[in-house]
C-alpha positions in Angstrom: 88.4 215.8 161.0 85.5 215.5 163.7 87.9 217.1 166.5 89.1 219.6 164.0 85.5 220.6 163.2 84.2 220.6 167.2 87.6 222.8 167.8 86.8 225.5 165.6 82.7 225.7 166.5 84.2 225.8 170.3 86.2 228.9 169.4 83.6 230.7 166.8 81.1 230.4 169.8 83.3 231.6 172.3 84.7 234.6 169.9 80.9 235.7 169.0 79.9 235.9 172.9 82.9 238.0 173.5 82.3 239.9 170.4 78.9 240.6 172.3 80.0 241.4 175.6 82.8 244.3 174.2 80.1 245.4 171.9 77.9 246.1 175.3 80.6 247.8 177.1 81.2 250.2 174.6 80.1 253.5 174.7 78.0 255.2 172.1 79.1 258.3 170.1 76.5 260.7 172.3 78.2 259.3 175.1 81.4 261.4 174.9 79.7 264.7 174.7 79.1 263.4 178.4 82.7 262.9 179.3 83.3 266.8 178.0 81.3 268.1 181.0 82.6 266.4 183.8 80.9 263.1 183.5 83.0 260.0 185.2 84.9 258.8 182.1 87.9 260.8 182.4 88.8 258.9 185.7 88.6 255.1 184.3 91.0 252.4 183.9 92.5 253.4 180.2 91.6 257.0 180.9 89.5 259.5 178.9 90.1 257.8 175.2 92.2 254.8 176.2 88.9 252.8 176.7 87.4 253.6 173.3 90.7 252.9 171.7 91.1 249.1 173.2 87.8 248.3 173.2 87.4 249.5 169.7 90.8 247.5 168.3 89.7 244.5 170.6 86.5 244.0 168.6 88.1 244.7 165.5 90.1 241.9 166.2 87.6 239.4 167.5 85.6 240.2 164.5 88.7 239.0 162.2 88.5 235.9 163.9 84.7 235.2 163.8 85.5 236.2 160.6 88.3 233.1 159.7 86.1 230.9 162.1 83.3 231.4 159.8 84.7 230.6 156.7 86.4 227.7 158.1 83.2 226.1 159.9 82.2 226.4 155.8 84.8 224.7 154.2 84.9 221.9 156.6 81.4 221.8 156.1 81.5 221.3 152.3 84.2 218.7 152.7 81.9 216.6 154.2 80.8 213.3 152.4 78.2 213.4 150.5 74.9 212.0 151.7 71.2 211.2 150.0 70.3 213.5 153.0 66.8 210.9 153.8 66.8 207.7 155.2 63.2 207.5 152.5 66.1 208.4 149.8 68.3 205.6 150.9 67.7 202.1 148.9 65.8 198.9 150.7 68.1 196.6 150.8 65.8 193.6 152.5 64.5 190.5 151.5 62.9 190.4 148.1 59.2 189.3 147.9 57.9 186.4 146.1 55.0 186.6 144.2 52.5 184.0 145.0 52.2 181.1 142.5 48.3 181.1 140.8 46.9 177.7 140.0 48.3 177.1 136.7 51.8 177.7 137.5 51.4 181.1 135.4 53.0 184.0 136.8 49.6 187.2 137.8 49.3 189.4 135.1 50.3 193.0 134.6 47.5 195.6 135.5 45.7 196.2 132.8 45.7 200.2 133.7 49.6 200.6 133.5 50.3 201.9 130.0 47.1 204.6 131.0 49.5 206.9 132.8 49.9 208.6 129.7 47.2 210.2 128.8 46.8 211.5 132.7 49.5 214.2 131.7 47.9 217.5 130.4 48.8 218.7 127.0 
C-alpha cells in the first residue's frame, strides 16, 4: 500500500506543476483585444483561438486529475492504521521498580496529601 501511496503523490505533484505551467502560458481575457489589432497571436502554432481552446481543455483536464489524485492521497490516508500519534502517549513497557524495603519489613506509606486533590477543584 506504501508503493501505491508514493505512486499517486508522484503523479498529484507532477499534475499540480503542470497545472501551473499551462496556467502561466495562458493568456488573459484583455489579451485578445490585442490579437484584434494586429498583435502576433494570429500567427502561432494552433492559430488565432486554437491556443486558448487546447490550453483551456488541457487544464481542465489536468485539474480532473489533481482532482481524483486528491481524493485518493485522502482515502489512502484514512486507511492508514491507527496510531497514539506520541511516543509520550505510547505505554512504558520497562522494568518495574521495587520499592525499597524500610526497617520493619513494612511496606512506605501512602502520602498523607493524596485524598486532598479534591478539594483543589473549584466549585
Amino acid at each position: 500500500m506504501n508503493w501505491l501511496f508514493s505512486l499517486v503523490l508522484t503523479i498529484h505533484i507532477l499534475v499540480a506543476v503542470a497545472i501551473i505551467g499551462l496556467v502561466l502560458m495562458q493568456h488573459g481575457k484583455g489579451a485578445d483585444m490585442g490579437a484584434a489589432f494586429g498583435s502576433g497571436a494570429s500567427g502561432s502554432l494552433f492559430g488565432a483561438t486554437g491556443s486558448a481552446n487546447f490550453l483551456s481543455r488541457a487544464t481542465g483536464i489536468l485539474a480532473a486529475v489533481f482532482f481524483v489524485t486528491s481524493l485518493t492521497l485522502a482515502y489512502i490516508g484514512s486507511n492508514k492504521p491507527k496510531t497514539t500519534g506520541s511516543l509520550m502517549q505510547e505505554p512504558v513497557q520497562s522494568q518495574s521498580v521495587s520499592q525499597p524495603a524500610t526497617a520493619g519489613g513494612e511496606a512506605p506509606a501512602a502520602p498523607a496529601d493524596a485524598g486532598s486533590k479534591a478539594k483543589d477543584i473549584p466549585k
